[in-house]
MDTraj code that builds the backbone (N, CA, C; nanometers):
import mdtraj as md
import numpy as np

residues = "UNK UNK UNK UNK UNK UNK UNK UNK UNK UNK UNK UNK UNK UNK UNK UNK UNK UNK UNK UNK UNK UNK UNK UNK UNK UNK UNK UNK UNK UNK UNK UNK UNK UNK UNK UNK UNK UNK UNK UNK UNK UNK UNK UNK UNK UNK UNK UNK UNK UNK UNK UNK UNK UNK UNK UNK UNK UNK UNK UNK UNK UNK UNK UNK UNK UNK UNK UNK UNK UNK UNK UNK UNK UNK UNK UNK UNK UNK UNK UNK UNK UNK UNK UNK UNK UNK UNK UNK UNK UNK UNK UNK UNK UNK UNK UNK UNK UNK UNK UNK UNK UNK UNK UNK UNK UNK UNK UNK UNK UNK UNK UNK UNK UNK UNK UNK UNK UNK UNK UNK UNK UNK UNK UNK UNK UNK UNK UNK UNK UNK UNK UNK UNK UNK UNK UNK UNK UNK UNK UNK UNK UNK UNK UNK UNK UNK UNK UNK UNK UNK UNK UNK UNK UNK UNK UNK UNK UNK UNK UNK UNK UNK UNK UNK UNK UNK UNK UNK UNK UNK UNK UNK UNK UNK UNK UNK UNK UNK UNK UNK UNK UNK UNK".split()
xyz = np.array([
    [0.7272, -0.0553, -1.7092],
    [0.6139, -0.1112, -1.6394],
    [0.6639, -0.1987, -1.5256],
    [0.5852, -0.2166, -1.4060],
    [0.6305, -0.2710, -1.2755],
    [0.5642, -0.3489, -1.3155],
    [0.6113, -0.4931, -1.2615],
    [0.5391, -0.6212, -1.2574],
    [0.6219, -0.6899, -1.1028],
    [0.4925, -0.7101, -1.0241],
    [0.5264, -0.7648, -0.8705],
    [0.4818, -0.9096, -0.8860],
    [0.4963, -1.0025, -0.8541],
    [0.4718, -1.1158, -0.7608],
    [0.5115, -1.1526, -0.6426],
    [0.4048, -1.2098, -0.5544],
    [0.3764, -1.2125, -0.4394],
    [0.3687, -1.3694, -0.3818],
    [0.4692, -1.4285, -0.3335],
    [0.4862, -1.5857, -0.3153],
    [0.4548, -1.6011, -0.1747],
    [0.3757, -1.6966, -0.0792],
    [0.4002, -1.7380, 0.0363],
    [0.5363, -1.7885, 0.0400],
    [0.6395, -1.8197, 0.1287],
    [0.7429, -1.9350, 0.1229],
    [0.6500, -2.0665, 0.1179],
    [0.5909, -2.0780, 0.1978],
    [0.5142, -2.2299, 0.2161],
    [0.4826, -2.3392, 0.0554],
    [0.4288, -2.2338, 0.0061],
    [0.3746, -2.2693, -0.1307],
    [0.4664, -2.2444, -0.2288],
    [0.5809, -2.2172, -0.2396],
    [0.6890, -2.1821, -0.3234],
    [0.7407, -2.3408, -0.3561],
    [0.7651, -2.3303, -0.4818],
    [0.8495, -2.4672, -0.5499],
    [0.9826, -2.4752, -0.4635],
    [1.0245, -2.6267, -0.4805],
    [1.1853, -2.6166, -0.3465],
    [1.2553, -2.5629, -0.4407],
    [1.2512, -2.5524, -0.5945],
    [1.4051, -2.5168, -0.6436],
    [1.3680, -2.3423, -0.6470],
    [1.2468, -2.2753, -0.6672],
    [1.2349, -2.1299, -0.6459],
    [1.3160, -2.0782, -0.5233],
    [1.2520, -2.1168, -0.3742],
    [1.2845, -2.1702, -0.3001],
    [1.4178, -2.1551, -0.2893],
    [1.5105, -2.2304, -0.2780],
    [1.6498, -2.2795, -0.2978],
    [1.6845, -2.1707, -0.3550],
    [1.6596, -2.0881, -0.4569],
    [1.7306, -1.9764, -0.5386],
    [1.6772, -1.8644, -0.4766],
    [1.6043, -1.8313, -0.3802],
    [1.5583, -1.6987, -0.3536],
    [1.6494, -1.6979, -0.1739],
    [1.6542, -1.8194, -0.1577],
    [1.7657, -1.8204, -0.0226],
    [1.8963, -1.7850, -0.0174],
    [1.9533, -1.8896, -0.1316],
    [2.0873, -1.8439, -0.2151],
    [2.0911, -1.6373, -0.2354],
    [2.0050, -1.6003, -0.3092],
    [2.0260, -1.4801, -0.3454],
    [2.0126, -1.4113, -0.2360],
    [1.9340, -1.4190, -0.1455],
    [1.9194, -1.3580, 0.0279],
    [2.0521, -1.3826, 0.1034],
    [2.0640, -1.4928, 0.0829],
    [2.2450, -1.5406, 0.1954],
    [2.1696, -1.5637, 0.3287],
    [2.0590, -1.6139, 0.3217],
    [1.9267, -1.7104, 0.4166],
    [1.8486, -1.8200, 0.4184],
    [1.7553, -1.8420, 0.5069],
    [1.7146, -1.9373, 0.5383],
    [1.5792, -1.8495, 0.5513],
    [1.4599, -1.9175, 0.4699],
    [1.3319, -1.8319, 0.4764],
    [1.2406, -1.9473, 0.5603],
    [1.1509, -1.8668, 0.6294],
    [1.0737, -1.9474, 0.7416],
    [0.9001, -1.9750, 0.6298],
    [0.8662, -2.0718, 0.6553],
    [0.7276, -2.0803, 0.6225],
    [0.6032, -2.0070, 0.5780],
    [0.6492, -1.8859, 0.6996],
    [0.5046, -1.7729, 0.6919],
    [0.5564, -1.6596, 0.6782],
    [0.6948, -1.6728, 0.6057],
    [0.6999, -1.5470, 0.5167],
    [0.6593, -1.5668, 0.3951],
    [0.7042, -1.4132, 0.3607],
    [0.6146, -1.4099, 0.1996],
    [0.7701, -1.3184, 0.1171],
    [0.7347, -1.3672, -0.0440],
    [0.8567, -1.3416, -0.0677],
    [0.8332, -1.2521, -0.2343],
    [0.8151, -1.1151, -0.2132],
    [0.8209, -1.0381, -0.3351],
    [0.9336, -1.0352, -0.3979],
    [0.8650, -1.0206, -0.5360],
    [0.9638, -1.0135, -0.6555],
    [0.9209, -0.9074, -0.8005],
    [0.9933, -0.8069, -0.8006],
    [0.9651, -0.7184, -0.8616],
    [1.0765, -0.7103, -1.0082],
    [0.9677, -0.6543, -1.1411],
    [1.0622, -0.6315, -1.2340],
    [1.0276, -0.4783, -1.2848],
    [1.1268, -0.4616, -1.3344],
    [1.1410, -0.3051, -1.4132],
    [1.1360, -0.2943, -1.5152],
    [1.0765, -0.1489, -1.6207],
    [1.1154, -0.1480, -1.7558],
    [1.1650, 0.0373, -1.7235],
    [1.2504, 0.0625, -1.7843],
    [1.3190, 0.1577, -1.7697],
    [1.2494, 0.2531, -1.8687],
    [1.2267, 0.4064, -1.7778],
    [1.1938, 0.5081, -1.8379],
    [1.2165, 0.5939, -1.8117],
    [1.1996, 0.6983, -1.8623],
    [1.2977, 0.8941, -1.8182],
    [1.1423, 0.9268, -1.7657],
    [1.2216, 0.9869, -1.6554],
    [1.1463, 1.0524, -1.5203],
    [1.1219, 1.2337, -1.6075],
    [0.9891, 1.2094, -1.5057],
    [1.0023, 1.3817, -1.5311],
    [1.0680, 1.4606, -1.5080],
    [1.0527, 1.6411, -1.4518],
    [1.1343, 1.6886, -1.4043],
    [1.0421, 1.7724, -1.3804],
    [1.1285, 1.9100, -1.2763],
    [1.0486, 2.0720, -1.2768],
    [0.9055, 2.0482, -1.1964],
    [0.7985, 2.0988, -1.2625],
    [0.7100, 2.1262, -1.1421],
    [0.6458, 2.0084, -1.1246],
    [0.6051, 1.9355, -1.2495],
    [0.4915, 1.8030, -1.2521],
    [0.5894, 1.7296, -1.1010],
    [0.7311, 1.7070, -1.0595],
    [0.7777, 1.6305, -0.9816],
    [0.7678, 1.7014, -0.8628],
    [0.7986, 1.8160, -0.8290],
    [0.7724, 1.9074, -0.7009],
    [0.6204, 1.9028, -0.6586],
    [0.4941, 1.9137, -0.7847],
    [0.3555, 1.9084, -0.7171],
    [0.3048, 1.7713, -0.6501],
    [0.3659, 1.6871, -0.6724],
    [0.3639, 1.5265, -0.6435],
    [0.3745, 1.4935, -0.5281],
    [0.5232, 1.5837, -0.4982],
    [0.5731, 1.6019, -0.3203],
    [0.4822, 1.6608, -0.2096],
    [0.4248, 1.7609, -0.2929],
    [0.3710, 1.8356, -0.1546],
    [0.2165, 1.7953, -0.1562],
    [0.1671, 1.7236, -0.1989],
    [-0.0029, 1.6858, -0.1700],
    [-0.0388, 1.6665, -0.0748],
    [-0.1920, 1.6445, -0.0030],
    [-0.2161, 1.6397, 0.1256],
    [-0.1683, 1.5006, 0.1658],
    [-0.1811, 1.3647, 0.0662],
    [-0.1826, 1.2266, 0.0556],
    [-0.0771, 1.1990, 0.1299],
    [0.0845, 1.2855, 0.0432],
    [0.1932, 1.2359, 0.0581],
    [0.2429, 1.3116, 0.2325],
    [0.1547, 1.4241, 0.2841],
    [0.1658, 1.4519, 0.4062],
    [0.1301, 1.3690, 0.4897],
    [0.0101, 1.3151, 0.4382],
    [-0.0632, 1.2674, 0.5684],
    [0.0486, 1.1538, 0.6048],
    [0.1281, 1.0524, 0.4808],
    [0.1708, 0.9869, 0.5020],
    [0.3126, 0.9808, 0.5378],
    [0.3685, 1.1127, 0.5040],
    [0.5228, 1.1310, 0.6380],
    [0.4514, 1.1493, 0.7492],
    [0.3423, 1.2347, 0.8200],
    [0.3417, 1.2431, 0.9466],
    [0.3449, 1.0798, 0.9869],
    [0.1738, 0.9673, 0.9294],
    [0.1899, 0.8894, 0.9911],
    [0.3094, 0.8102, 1.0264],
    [0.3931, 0.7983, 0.9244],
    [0.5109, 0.6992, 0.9114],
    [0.6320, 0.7711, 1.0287],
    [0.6150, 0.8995, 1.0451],
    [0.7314, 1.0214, 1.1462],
    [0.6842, 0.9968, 1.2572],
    [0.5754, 0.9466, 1.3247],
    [0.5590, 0.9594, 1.4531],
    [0.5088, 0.8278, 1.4889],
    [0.4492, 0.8240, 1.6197],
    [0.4100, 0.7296, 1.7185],
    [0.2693, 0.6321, 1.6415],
    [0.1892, 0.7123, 1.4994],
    [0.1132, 0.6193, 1.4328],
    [0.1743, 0.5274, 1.4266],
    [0.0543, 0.3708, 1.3534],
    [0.1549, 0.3054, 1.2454],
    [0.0447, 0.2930, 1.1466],
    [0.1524, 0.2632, 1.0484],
    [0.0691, 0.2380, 0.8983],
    [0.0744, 0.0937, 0.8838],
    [-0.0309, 0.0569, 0.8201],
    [-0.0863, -0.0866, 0.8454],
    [-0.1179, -0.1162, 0.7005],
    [-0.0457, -0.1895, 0.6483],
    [-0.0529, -0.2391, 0.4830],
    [-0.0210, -0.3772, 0.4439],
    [-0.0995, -0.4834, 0.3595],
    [-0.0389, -0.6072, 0.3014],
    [0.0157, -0.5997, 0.1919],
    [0.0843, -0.7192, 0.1696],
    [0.1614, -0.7386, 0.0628],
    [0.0775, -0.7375, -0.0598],
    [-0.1028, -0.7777, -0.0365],
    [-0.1443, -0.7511, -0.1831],
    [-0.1252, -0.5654, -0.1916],
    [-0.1726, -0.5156, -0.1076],
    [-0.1590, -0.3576, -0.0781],
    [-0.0484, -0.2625, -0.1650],
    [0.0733, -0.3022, -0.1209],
    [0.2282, -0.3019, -0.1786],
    [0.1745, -0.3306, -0.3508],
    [0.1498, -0.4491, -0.3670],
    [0.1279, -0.4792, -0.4831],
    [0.0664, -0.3906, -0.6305],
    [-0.0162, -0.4000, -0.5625],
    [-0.1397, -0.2836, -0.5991],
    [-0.0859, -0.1490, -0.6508],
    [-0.0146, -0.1041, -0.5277],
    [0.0262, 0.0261, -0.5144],
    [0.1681, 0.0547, -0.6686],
    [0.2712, -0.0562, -0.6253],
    [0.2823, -0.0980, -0.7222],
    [0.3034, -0.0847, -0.9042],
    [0.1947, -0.1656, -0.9021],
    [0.0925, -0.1427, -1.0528],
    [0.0326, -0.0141, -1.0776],
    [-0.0070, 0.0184, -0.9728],
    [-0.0545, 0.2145, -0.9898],
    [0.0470, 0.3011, -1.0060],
    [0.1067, 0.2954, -0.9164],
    [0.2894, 0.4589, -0.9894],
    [0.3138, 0.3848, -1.0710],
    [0.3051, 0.3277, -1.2004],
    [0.3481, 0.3042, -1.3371],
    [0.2870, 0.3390, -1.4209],
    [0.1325, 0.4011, -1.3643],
    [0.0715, 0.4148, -1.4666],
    [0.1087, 0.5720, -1.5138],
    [0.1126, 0.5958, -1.6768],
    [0.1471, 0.6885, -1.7497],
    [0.1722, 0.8289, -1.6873],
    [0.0283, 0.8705, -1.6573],
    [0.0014, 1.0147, -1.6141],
    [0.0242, 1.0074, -1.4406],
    [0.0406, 0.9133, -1.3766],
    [0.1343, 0.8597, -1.2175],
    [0.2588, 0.9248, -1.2357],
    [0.3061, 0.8243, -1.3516],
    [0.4676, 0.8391, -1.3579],
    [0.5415, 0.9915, -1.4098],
    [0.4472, 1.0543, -1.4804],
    [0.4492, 1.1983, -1.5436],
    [0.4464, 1.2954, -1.4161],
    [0.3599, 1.2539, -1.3376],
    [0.3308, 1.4049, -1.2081],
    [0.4331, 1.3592, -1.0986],
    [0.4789, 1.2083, -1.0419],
    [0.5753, 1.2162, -0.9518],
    [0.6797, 1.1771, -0.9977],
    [0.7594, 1.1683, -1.1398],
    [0.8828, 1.1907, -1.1316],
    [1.0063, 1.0543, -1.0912],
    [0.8621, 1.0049, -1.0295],
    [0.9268, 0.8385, -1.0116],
    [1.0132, 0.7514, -1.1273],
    [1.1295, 0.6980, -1.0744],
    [1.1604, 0.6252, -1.1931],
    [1.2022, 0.5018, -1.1047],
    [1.1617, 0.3423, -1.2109],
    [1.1751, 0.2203, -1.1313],
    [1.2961, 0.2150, -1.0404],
    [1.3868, 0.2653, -1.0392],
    [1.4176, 0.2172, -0.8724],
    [1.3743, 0.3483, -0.7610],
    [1.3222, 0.4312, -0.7666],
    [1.2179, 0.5483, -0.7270],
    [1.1482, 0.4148, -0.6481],
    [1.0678, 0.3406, -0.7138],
    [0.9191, 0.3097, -0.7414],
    [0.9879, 0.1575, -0.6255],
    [1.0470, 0.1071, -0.6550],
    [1.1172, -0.0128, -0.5584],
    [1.1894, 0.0082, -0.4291],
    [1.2544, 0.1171, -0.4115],
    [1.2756, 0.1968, -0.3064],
    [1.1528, 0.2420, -0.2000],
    [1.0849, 0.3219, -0.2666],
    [0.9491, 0.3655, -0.2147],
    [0.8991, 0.2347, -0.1345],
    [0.8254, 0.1364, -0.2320],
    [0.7944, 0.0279, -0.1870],
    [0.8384, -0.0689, -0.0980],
    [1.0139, -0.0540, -0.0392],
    [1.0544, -0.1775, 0.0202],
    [1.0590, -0.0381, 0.1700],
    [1.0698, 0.0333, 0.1225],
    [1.0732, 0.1862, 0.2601],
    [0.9307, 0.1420, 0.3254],
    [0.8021, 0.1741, 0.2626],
    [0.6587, 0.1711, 0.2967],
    [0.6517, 0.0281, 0.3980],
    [0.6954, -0.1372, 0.2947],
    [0.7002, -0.2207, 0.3852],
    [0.7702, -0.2153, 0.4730],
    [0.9000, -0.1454, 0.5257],
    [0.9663, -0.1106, 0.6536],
    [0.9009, -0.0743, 0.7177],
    [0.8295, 0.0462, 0.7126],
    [0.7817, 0.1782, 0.7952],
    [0.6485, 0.0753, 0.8637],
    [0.5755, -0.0124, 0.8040],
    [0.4304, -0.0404, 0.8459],
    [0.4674, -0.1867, 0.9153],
    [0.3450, -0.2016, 0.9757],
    [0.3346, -0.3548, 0.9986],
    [0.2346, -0.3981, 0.8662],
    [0.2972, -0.5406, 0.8437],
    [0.2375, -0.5952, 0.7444],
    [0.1579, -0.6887, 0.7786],
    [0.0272, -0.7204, 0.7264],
    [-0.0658, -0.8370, 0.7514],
    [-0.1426, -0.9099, 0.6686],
    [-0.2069, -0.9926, 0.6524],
    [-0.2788, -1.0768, 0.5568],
    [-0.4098, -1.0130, 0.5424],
    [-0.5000, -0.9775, 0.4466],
    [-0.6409, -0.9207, 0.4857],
    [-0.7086, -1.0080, 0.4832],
    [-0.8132, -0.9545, 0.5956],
    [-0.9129, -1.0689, 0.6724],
    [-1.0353, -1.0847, 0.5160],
    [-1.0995, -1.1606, 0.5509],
    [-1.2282, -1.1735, 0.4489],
    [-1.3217, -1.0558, 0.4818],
    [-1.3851, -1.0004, 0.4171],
    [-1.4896, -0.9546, 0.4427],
    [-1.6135, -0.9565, 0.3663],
    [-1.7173, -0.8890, 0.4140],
    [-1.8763, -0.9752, 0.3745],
    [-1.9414, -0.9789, 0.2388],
    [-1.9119, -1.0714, 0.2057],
    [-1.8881, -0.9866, -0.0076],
    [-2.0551, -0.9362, -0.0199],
    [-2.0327, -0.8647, -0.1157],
    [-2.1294, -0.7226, -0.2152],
    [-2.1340, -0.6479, -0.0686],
    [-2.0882, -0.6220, -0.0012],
    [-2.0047, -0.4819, 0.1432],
    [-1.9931, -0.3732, 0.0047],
    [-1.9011, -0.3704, -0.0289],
    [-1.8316, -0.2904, -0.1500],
    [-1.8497, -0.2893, -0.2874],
    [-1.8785, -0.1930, -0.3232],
    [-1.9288, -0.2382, -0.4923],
    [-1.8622, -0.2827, -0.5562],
    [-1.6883, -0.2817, -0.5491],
    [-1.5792, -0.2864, -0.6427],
    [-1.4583, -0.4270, -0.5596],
    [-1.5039, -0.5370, -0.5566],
    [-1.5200, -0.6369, -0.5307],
    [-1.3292, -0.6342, -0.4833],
    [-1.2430, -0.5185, -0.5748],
    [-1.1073, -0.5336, -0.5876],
    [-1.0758, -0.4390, -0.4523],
    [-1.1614, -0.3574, -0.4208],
    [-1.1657, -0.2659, -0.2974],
    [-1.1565, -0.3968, -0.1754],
    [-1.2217, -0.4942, -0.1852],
    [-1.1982, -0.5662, -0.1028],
    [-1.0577, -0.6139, 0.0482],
    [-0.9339, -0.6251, -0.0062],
    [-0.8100, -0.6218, 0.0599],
    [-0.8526, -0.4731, 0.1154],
    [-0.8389, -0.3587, 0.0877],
    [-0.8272, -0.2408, 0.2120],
    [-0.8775, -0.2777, 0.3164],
    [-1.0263, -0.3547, 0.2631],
    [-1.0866, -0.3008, 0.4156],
    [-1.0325, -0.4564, 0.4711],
    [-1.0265, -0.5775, 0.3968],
    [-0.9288, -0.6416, 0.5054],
    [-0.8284, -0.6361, 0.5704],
    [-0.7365, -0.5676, 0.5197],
    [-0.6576, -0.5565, 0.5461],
    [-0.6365, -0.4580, 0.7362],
    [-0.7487, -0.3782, 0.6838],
    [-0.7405, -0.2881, 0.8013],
    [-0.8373, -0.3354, 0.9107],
    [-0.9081, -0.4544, 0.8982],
    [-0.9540, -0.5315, 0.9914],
    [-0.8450, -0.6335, 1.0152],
    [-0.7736, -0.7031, 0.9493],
    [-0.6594, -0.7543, 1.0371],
    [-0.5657, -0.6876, 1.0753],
    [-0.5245, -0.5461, 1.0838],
    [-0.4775, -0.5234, 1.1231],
    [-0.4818, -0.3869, 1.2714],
    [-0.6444, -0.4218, 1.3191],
    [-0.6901, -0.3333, 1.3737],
    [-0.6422, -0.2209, 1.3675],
    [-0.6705, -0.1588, 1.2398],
    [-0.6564, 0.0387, 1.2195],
    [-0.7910, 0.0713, 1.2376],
    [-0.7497, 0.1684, 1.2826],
    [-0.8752, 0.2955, 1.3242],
    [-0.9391, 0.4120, 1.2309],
    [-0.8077, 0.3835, 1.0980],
    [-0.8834, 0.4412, 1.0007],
    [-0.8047, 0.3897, 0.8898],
    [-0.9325, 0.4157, 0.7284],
    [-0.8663, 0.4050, 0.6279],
    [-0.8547, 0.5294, 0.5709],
    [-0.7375, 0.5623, 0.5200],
    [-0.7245, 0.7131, 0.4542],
    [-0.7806, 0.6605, 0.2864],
    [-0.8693, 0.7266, 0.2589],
    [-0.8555, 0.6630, 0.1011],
    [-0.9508, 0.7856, 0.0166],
    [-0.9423, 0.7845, -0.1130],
    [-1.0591, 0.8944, -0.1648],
    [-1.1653, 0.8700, -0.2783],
    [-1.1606, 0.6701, -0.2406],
    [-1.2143, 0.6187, -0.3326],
    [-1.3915, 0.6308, -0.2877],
    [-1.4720, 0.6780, -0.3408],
    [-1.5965, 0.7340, -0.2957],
    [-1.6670, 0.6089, -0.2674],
    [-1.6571, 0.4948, -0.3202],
    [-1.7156, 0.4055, -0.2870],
    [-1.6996, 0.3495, -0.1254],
    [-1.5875, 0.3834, -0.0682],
    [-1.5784, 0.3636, 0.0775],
    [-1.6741, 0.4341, 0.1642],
    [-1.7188, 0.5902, 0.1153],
    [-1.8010, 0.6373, 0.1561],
    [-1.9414, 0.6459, 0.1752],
    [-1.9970, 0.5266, 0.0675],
    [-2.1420, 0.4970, 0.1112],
    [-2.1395, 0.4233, 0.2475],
    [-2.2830, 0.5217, 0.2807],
    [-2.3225, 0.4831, 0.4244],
    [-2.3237, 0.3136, 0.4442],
    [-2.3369, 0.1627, 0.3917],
    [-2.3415, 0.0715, 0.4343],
    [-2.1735, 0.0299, 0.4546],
    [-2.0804, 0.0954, 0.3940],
    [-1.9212, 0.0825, 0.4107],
    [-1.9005, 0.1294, 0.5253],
    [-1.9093, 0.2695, 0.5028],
    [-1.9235, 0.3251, 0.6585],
    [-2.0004, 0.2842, 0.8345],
    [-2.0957, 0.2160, 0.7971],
    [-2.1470, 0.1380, 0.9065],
    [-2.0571, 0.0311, 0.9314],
    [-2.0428, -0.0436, 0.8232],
    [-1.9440, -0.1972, 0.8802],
    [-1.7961, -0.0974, 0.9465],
    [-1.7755, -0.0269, 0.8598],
    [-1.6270, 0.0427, 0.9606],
    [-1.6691, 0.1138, 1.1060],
    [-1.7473, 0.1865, 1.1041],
    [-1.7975, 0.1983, 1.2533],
    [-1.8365, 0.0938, 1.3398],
    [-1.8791, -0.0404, 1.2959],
    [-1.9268, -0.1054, 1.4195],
    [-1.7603, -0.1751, 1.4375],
    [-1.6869, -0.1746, 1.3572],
    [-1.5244, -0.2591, 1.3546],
    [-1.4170, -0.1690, 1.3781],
    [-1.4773, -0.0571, 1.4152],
    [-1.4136, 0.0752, 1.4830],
    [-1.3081, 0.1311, 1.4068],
    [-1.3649, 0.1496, 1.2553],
    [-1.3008, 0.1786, 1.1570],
    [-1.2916, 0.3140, 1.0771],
    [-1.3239, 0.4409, 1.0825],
    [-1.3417, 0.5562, 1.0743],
    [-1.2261, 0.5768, 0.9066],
    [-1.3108, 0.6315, 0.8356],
    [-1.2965, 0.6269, 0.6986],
    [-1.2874, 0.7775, 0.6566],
    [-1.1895, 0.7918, 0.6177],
    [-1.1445, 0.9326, 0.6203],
    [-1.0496, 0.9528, 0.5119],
    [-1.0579, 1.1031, 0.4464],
    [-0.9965, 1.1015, 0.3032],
    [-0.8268, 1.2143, 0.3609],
    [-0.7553, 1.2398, 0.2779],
    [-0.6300, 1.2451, 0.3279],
    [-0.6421, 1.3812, 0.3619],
    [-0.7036, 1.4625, 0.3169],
    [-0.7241, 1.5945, 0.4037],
    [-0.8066, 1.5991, 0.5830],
    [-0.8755, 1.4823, 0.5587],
    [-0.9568, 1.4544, 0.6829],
    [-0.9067, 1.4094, 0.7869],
    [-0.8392, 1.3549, 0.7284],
    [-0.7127, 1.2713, 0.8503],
    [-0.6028, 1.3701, 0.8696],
    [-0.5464, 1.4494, 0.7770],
    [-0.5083, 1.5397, 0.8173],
    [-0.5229, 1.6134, 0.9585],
    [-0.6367, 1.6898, 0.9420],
    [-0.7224, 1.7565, 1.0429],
    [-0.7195, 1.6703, 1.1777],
    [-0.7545, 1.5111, 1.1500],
    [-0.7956, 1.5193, 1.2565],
    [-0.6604, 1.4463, 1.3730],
    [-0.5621, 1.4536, 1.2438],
    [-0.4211, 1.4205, 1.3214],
    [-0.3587, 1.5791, 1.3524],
    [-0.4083, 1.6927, 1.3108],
    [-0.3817, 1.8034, 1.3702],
    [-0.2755, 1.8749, 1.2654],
    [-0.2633, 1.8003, 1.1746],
    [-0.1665, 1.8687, 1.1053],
    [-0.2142, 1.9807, 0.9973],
    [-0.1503, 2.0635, 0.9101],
    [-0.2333, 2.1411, 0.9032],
    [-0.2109, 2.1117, 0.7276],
    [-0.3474, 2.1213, 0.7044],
    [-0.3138, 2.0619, 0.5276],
    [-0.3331, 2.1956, 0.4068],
])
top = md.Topology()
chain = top.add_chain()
for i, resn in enumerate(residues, 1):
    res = top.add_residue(resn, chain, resSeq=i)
    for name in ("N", "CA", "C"):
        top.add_atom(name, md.element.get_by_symbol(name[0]), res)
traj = md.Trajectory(xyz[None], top)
């Protein structure tokens, strides 16, 4: 099982602090933020459940964005999240992931994107109150779309606040298409 925590520096104890600099061979600034991830070790799948994992539309959409001139736009609760999800049982069964898979992945994703804080947004917007960070996230970080296939993004009052914030909500085959690639 993955277990993340997610520290501002600012708000970090001085002796945490002091030991997370030491282990860096740095000096951490204020308005960074400082993850910390643990592992429990388990045997990865193999054969097809790990090959069908690879080729989905999800995991396309997201080499093209990350391969070209896009960018992918994600926070550290985001990371987090994501996270806690590839650990779960029937996750870890179809991609084959094993914890340093799963920590790799994750410190690659925060490379590849710009990272940002998510903005507030207008609570009961979203039925699922935890859906919340996406769509901040992608208002602070002015994206033009969220790839996601959680249906609740798709009621029409979600969809209005993303259109007037020029936010176009699109599921990973959709974005596909409309990045031209062919899914």
């Amino acid at each position: 099982m993955l277990s993340v925590l997610i520290h501002k520096v600012s708000e970090m104890k001085p002796q945490m602090r002091a030991a997370v600099e030491a282990e860096l061979g740095r000096s951490l600034r204020d308005d960074e933020e400082v993850s910390i991830m643990a592992f429990e070790p388990h045997p990865a799948p193999t054969g097809e459940s790990r090959r069908d994992a690879a080729l989905g539309p999800a995991r396309r959409a997201l080499v093209h964005v990350t391969g070209g001139p896009d960018v992918l736009i994600l926070s550290p609760h985001l990371l987090q999240e994501l996270g806690r999800v590839l650990v779960y049982p029937k996750l870890l069964e179809r991609s084959g992931l094993t914890p340093v898979d799963i920590a790799e992945y994750l410190e690659c994703l925060a490379r590849a994107s710009t990272l940002v804080n998510p903005l507030p947004v207008p609570r009961d917007l979203l039925r699922d109150p935890s859906d919340e960070p996406v769509l901040g996230t992608a208002l602070a970080g002015q994206a033009d779309v969220i790839c996601t296939r959680d249906a609740d993004f798709f009621d029409e009052k979600v969809l209005g606040f993303g259109r007037t914030n020029g936010i176009r909500i699109l599921t990973d085959v959709e974005l596909l298409h409309a990045l031209g690639v062919r899914s």
